[in-house]
C-alpha positions, 0 to 999 in steps of 0.5 A: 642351704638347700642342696644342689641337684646332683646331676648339677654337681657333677655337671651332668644332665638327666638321663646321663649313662652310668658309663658318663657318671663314673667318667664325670665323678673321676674328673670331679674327684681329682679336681676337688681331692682336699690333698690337691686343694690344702689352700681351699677351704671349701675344698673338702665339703665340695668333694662330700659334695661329689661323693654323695651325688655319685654314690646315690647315681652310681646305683640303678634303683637309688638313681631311678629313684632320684629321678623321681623324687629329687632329694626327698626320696631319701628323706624320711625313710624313703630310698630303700634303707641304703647305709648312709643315704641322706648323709655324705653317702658311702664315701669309701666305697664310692672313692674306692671306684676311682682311686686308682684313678687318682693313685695309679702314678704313685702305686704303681698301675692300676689294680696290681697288674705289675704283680699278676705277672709271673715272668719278669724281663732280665735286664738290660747289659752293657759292656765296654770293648775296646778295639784298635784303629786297624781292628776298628779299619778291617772289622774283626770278630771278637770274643768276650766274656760277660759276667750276668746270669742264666736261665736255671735248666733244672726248672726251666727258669720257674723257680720251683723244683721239675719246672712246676708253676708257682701257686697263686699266692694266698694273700693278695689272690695273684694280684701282687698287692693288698689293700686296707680301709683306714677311715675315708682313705683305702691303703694299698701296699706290697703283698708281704707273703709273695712281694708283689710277685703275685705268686709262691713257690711251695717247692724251691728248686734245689739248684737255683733255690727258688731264683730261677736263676744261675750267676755264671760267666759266658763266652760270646763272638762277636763281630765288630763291623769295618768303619765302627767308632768310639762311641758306637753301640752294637746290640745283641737280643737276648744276651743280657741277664736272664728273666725270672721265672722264666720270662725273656732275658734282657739285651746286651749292648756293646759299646766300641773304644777305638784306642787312639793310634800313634801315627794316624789321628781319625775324624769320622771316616778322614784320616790324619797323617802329620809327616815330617820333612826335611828343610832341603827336600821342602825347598827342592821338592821331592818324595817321601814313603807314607803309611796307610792305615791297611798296612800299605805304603804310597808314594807322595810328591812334595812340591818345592817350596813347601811350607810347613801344615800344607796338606795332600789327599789321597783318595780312598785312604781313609775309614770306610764308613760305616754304613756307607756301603762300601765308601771308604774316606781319605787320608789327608797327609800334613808336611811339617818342614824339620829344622836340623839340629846338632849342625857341623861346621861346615853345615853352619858356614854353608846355611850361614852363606846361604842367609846372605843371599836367600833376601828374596826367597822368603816371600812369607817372612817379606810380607809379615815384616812389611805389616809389622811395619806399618803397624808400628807406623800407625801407631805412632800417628 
């Protein structure tokens, strides 16, 4: 079977840059890989295919020649006595072009450049920090103790003894990774000698031994904004854990509980009061001295003949909130009518008396017994 043009192969036409061959063959090759096409059976002879048309086009000379000769110019000694013409071409070395390409996902990036770096960014810290719901009100400053690490002073955070730089490592020339020919396939693996740092330390400094690091507890202020609530974040650049090698140090992020309280309930910037009231002054009317959350007090009317669950608001009571400039919400306060208890003899004559002639005075109670007996009418038919 005559071969095809390898122009043809790669889906090119004549007089294609070498920027537009490499481009191609890329795409070729991760279309045809045999490891992305195991249920093809031709798949491996289209990808030799591929191979040998870019190792004769990604040459100058042997190109020009090609586009003279066709295929002949590497039949019967023509070409130049380039290793493997004529045959599947230099597979490994034409692979090697675009096996980053191929492998960048799983090795890591393309060419080692995770390890070429010398710093490295410290991580990230997150701690928890509860506060009270007046705390939560007011906004407070609050001081914390955050266990993490911190740049070593004796060397600056290098790692090596007086702040010296780190030598490029020997092994893999600063690139953090060693490759390997194994047949067709080039293996690429973690420099052993640095661990993919890159870089070796001749001299460790004595106080971090080389880490560049010193684990120590910290003290911080911090100020907790008026109107934060479970769940809030608050960020401090620069406060997490210190980078090796000098590099930048990670964030620290705080996240806010507000502890629930025993007399308000808190939904966004509203809050909740349930206030209990005896039965004579919801059926008189009346007033009755509530909390507010800055540790004020307000006087509130309860109007007679107020049932239990009915709500008053009082404006501007509530949480400011948090970005809302100032605005602070409301304070919704909730009647819940008390029945007395442990009731005298005279208490139980006097409510006893009262029953006989209250028929009209439970408006509620009328109106449910009135449904109940029409559904139980229904019912029968």
């Amino acid at each position: 079977m005559a071969k095809r043009d390898f122009y043809e192969v790669l889906g090119l036409s004549r007089g294609a840059t070498a920027e537009e061959i490499k481009k191609a063959y890329r795409g070729k090759a991760k279309e045809l890989h045999p490891d992305r096409n195991q249920t093809s059976p031709d798949a491996e002879a289209r990808f030799k295919e591929v191979n040998e048309a870019y190792d004769v086009l990604k040459d100058e000379q042997r190109k020009a020649a090609y586009d003279r000769f066709g295929h002949a110019a590497f039949e019967g000694g023509m070409g130049g006595g380039h290793p493997g013409a004529g045959g599947q071409g230099d597979f490994a070395s034409a692979f090697s072009d675009v096996f980053e390409d191929l492998f960048g996902d799983f090795m890591g990036g393309r060419g080692g450049q995770a390890g070429r770096g010398r710093a490295s960014r410290g991580s990230d810290l997150r701690y928890n920090l509860r506060v009270t719901l007046e705390e939560a009100y007011a906004g407070v400053p609050k001081s914390i103790t955050v266990p993490g690490s911190h740049a070593c002073t004796a060397c600056n955070g290098t790692g090596a003894e007086g702040g010296a730089e780190p030598a490029t490592c020997p092994t893999c020339s600063g690139m953090g990774k060693v490759r390997a020919q194994n047949g067709f396939f080039t293996v690429e693996r973690t420099c052993p000698t640095c661990n993919g740092a890159g870089h070796v330390i001749k001299n460790p400094c004595r106080t971090c031994h080389g880490a560049g690091r010193l684990e120590k507890d910290r003290t911080l202020q911090v100020n907790i904004p008026a109107g934060v609530e479970t769940g809030t974040r608050i960020r401090l650049a620069g406060e997490g854990e210190a980078g090796g090698r000098g590099g930048p140090s990670g964030d620290l992020y705080i996240f806010i509980e507000v502890r629930e309280h025993t007399i308000f309930q808190r939904d966004g910037a509203t809050l909740f009061c349930r206030v209990p009231v005896s039965m004579a002054s919801a059926a008189l009317g009346g007033e009755v001295e509530v909390p507010t959350i800055e540790g004020g007090r307000s006087l509130v009317k309860i109007p007679a003949g107020s049932q239990s669950g009915r709500q008053m608001r009082l404006r501007g009571k509530g949480m400011p909130a948090l970005r809302g400039g100032g605005q602070a919400g409301d304070m919704v306060i909730e009647l819940a009518v008390e029945t007395p208890v442990n009731l005298t003899g005279r208490q139980r004559e006097i409510l006893r008396e009262f029953d006989k002639i209250d028929a009209d005075n439970n408006p509620e109670t009328a109106s449910f017994f009135k449904k109940v007996k029409s559904f139980w009418a229904a019912m029968k038919g």
